[in-house]
N, C-alpha and C positions, 0 to 999 in steps of 0.2 A: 667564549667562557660561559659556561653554566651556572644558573642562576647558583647552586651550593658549592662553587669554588668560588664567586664573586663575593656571596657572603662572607664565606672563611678568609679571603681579602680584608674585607670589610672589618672584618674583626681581628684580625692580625693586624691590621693598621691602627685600628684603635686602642686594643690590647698597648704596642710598641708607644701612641703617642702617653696614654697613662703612665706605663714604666717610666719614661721618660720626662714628666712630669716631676713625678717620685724622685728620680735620682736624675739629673742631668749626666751623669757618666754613662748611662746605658745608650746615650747617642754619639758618643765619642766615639771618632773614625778607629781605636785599638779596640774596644768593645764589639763595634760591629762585625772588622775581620774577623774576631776570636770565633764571635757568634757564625758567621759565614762557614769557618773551617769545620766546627763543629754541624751546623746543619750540610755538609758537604760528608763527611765523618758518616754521620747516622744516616744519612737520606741515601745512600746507595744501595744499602740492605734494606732499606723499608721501601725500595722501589719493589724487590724480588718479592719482599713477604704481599705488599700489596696483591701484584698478580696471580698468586696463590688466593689469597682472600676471595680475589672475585672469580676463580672457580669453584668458592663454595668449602675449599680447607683452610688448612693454618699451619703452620710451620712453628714449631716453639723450639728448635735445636739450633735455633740462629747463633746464640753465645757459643755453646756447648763448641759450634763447629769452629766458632772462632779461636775457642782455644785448644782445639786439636790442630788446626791448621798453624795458628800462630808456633805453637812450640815445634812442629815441622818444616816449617819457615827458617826460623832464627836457626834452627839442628842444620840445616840444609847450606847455609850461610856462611859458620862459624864452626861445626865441628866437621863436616865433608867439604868443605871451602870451593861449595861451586859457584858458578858463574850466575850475577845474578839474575840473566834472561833465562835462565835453565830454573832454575831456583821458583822465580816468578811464573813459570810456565806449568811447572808441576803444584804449588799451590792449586793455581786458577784449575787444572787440570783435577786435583781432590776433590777442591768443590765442587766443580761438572759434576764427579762420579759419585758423591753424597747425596748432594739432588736426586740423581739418578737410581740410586738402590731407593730411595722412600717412591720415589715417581712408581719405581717396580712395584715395591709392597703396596702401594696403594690402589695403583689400578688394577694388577694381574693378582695378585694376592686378595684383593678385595676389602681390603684393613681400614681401618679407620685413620683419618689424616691424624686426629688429634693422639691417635696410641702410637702410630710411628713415629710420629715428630717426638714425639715423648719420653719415648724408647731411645732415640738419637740423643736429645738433650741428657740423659743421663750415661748413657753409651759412648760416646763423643767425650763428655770429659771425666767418664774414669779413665779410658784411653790414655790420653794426655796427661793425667798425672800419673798412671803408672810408666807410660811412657818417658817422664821426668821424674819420676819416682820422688813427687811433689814438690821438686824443686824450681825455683825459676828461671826461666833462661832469657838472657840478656846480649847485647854485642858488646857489651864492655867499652875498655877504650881504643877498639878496632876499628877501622874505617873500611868495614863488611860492606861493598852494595852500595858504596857513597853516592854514586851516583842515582840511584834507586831512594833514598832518602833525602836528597834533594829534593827530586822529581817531588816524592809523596806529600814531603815538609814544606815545599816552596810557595813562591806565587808566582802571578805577570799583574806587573803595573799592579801592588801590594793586593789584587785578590786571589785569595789561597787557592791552590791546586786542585785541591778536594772540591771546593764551589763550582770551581769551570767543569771539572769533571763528572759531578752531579749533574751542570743543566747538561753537557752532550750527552750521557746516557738518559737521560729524563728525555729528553727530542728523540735520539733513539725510539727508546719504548715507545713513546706518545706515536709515532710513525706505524711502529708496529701493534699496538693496542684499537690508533684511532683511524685509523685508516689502509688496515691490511683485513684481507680475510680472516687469517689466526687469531687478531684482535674480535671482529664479531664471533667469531666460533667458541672464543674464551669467554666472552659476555653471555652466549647459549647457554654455555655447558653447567656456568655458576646461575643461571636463572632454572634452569629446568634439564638434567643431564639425560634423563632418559626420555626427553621430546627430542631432545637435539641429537643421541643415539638415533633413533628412528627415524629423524629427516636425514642420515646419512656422513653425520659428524663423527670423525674419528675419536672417540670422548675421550680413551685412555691415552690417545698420544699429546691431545693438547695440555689433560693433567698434568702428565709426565714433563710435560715438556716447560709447563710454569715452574715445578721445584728443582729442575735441570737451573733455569734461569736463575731461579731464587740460591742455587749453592753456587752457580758462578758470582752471581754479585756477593755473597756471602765469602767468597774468596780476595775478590777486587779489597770489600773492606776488611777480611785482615789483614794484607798487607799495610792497607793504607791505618790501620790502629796499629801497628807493630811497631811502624816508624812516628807513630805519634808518644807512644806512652816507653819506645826503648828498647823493651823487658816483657817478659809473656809470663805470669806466673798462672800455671794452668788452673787451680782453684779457684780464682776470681777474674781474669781475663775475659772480658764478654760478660760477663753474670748480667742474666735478667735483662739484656739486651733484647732479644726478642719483644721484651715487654716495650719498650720505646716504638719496634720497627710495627708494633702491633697497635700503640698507641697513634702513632704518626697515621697509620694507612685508616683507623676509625675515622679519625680527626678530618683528614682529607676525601671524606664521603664513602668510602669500601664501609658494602653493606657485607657482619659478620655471615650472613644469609648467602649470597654473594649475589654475581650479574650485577653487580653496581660499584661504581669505582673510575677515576681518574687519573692518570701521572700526574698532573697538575695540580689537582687536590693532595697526590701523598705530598710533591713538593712543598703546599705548604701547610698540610698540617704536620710535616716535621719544622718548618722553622713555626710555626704556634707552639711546637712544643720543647722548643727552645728558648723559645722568647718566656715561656712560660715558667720554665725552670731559673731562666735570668731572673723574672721579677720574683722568684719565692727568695731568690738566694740578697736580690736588693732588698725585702722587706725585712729582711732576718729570720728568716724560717729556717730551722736544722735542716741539714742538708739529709737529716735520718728520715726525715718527710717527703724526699721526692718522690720515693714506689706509691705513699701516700698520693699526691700530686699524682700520678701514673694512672694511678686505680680509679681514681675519681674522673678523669679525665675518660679514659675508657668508656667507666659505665654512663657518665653524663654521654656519650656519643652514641653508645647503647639505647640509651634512651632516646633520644632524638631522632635517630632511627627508627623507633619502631612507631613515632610519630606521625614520622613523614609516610610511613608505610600504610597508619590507619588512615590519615589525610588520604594519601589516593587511591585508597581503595573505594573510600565512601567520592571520590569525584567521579570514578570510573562509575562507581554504580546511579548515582547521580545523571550522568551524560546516557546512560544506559537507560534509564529513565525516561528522559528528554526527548529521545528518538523514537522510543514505542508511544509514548501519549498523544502524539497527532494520528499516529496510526488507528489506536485505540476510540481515538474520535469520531473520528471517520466513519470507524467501521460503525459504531453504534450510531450516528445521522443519517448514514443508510437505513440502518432498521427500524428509525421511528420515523421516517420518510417516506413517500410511495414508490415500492419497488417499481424499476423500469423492467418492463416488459421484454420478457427473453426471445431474442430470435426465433426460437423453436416453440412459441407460446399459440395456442391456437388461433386468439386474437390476432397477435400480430401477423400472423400468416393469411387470414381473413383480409387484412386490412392492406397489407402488400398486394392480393391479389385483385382487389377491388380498384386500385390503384393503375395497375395495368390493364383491367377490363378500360 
């Protein structure tokens, strides 16, 4: 563990013992699963937006897809009444290929991450409502996919689905992040893309291949919000979601810069930012306050950021320092010194041959 995940620890432990102070129900075993399922819920899309971050873009169509995909979903379910591994496959299957058309524009088009995502997020749910032709789609009192809702809604041994499912994908990634090639090749590309172009890095496929990821997990959770909330109403379904999986991955150290970032840190600074929203909603803070809560959150991590960035840059030059001033020394005690006598110096060649006489 890195020292800025053990702090975010550290503060997510203290953070939770305060609330808990405040309200002894925020440590009650119903409180805590709520909070579990919910950091299960939002942390599997803020895994995808993470790895995007730390190549250096941003993905802001995370809602928008949610709710194109969710009202395709329930359509899939309940009005063509297929099977729900068919059903579940072609979602996951959307998402891949949403990922995949920005992954295009962005590297072979040459576009900017922030106008495509952009573009998507407004593209994405006009779709879906005209798609619904702004109505909301629901499974009524149909037992659509029971099985599929269990699964999504359930637990083992009372913790939720969503949790367990979060840390195996989070060990996943952390596998492929922290210990695979692709992972350092995505750390390159977000520190420096066209140094890591020119040592022989494939730069546009690993982009591509972060928002590939980032629409599959973006699929995983709308299923798993579909069966959480019912009902898809494409207008606000997902809204400003992005803005949490955006929050979550600052919080957990992903520099917006990028080449910097952890699964471990998104994991918990989405539960910091759960815990956080718990304690606005124990203090009595309008719930109209959370984007509030959101934005400040953000830019406080913005800032801290750009903290720790002038912190090492001045150590690096510091250490840079360090190493040339003996050098520096040196060379200047030679010159107020009495030079030694060069090989090739007439004296010394006098002096050697007198030696041998």
């Amino acid at each position: 563990m890195m020292k800025k995940e053990l702090g975010l620890l550290i503060l997510l432990m203290v953070i939770s013992a305060i609330t808990g102070a405040i309200n002894p129900a925020f440590l009650s075993w119903v409180n805590l699963l709520n909070m579990a399922n919910l950091i299960g819920l939002f942390g599997v899309f803020a895994l995808g937006e993470g790895l995007v971050i730390i190549t250096g873009g941003i993905d802001l169509s995370l809602g928008s897809m949610f709710a194109l995909l969710g009202v395709v979903f329930v359509d899939l379910l309940t009005t063509y009444q297929l099977d729900w591994p068919l059903a579940l496959l072609l979602v996951l299957l959307g998402g891949l290929g949403l990922g995949g058309i920005q992954g295009f524009l962005i590297t072979r088009l040459k576009m900017q991450p922030f106008i495509v995502t952009l573009c998507g997020l407004l593209i994405y749910r006009g779709v879906a409502r005209y798609y619904t032709s702004d109505s909301t789609r629901g499974f009524g009192y149909g037992d659509e996919a029971k099985t599929l809702s269990d699964i999504a809604s359930g637990n083992v041994a009372g913790i939720p689905n969503t949790f367990i499912l979060l840390i195996i994908l989070a060990l996943i990634l952390g596998v492929l992040l922290h210990r695979s090639v692709y992972g350092r090749w995505l750390y390159a590309v977000g520190k420096n893309e066209e140094a890591a172009r020119f040592s022989g890095i494939s730069t546009n496929i690993v982009i591509a291949t972060a928002y590939i990821i980032s629409g599959g997990l973006a699929g995983i959770s709308t299923v798993l919000f579909v069966f959480y909330t019912n009902s898809v109403s494409p207008s606000s379904f997902g809204n400003f979601y992005e803005l949490y999986a955006i929050a979550a991955a600052v919080l957990g150290g992903c520099s917006l810069r990028g080449g910097e970032g952890s699964i471990l840190g998104i994991v918990l600074g989405t539960a910091l930012l759960q815990v956080l929203q718990n304690l606005v909603n124990i203090l009595g803070i309008p719930n109209s306050l959370n984007f509030a809560v959101m934005g400040t959150v953000i830019l406080l991590g913005v800032l801290a950021d750009q903290q720790l960035q002038a912190r090492r840059r001045r150590k690096v030059a510091l250490a840079g320092l360090s190493r040339t001033a003996p050098r520096s020394t040196a060379a200047q005690g030679n010159q107020l010194g009495k030079p030694s006598a060069s090989p090739r110096d007439p004296a010394a060649l006098a002096a050697r041959t007198g030696d041998q006489a």
